[in-house]
N, C-alpha and C positions, 0 to 999 in steps of 0.2 A: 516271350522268352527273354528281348533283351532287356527288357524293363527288369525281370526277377534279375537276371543278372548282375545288373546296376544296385540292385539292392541286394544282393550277397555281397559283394565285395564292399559296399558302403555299411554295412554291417560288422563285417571282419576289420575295416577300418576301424570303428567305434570302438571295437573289444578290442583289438590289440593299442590301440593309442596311449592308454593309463599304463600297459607294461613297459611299453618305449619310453614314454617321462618319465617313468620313477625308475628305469636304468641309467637314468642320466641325470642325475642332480648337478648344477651347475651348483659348483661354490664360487662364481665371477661374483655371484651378489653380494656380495660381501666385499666388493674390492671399493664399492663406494660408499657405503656406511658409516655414519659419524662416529661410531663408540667403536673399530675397526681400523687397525694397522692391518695395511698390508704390504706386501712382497712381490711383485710376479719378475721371476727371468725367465726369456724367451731363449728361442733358438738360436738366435743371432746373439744374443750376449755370451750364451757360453763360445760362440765360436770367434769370437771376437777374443776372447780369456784365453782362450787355447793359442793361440797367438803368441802370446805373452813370453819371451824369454825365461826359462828357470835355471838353476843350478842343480839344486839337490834330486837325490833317487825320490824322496817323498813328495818334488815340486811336479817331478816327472810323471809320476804316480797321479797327481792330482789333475795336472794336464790331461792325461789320457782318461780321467773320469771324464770330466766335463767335458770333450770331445763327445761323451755318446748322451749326451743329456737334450732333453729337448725343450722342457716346462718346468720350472719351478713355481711354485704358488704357496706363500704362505699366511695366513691371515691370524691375526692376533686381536684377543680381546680382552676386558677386565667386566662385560655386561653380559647379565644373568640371562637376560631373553635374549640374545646373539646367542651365547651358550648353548640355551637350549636347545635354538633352530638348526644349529650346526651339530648336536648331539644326535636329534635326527634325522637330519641330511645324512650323516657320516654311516648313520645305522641303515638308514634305506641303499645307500652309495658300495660300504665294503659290505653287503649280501651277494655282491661277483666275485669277490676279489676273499684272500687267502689269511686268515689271523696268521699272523707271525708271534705276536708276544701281546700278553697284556698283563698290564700291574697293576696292582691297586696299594701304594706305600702314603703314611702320613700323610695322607688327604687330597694327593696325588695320584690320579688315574690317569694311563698310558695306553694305548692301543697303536698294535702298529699293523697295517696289513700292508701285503702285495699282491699283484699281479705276474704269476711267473709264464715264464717264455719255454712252450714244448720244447723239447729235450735239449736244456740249458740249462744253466745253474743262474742265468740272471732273472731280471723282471724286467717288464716294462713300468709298473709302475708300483710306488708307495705311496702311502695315506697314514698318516700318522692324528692323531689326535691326542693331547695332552690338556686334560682339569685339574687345575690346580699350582699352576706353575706362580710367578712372583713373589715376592716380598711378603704379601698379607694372604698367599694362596687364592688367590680369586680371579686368576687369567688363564685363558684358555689360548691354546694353540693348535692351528690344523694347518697341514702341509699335506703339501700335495706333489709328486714328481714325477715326471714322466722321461720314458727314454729307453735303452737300453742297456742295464748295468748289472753288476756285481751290488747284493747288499752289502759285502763286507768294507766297499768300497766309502760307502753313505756317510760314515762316521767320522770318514777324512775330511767332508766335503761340509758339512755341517761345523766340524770346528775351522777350517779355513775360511767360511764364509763366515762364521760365526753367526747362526742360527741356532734357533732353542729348539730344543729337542736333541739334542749332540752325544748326551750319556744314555738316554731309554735309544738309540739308533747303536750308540756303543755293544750295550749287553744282548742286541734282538743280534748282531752281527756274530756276536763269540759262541752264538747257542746253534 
C-alpha cells in the first residue's frame, strides 16, 4: 500500500511538472546573450528614485508610480533566432495573463498584455512585446513589469525612463 502510494504521487509529479514549466518562462535568459540588450530595475532601485526630490505635479505623479513598482526587465534585440525564441516564450508566458491591445502597423507588430488585480483597476503585471521596432525595422522589444499600478500610469514612466515601447503603452492607456 505504501509502495502504490509512493507511485501515485510520483506519478502526478511527472504529469503535473511540464504545466509548472511552461507557466513559467523565465525571460532571465536573455539577460546574458550576445546579440541582447538588456535592462532589469529592481526593487531597490525604484525605491532609491522615489527618494529623489521633485518639483512639478507630473514629477510627483511619477514618484508615486515608481514607489509601487517592483521589476522592470527589458530585453532588446536586432537577431532573427532571439526573435523567434522570445515570440514563443511570450506566446506560451501571456496564455495567463490578459490581451490589452495588439497591432499590427507598417511592419510593426505590438502586443501588450496584463495581469489585473481582483477588484481593482490596476495590475500587477505588463508584458509587452514589439517586432519591428529601429531604423531598418528589424529589432525586437520585450518588457516586462511587475508591481502594483495604474496602466494609465506606464506611459509616464516609459517616456521618463525613456524606454521603447512609450507610444503602443501610450494608446493601450487612452482605450
Amino acid at each position: 500500500m505504501k509502495n502504490n502510494m509512493k507511485k501515485l504521487v510520483f506519478l502526478f509529479a511527472i504529469i503535473l511538472l511540464p504545466f509548472y514549466s511552461n507557466a513559467q518562462i523565465p525571460f532571465e535568459k536573455y539577460e546574458n546573450q550576445e546579440n541582447v540588450t538588456s535592462v532589469i530595475v529592481n526593487k531597490k532601485m525604484f525605491e532609491l528614485m522615489s527618494k529623489v526630490k521633485m518639483e512639478s505635479k507630473e514629477d510627483q505623479v511619477y514618484l508615486n508610480l515608481i514607489k509601487k513598482l517592483e521589476n522592470l526587465k527589458v530585453y532588446k534585440t536586432g537577431s532573427a533566432k532571439v526573435t523567434a525564441d522570445m515570440r514563443g516564450n511570450v506566446d506560451k508566458y501571456s496564455s495567463g495573463l490578459e490581451e490589452l491591445m495588439r497591432v499590427n502597423e507598417n511592419g510593426k507588430s505590438s502586443k501588450i498584455y496584463v495581469k489585473s488585480i481582483a477588484g481593482s483597476s490596476n495590475v500587477s503585471e505588463l508584458l509587452m512585446f514589439i517586432e519591428g521596432t529601429g531604423i531598418k525595422g528589424s529589432e525586437t522589444v520585450l518588457m516586462s513589469l511587475t508591481g502594483d499600478f495604474n496602466i494609465n500610469d506606464i506611459s509616464l514612466l516609459t517616456k521618463r525612463m525613456n524606454l521603447p515601447g512609450g507610444d503602443e503603452l501610450n494608446k493601450a492607456s487612452k482605450k
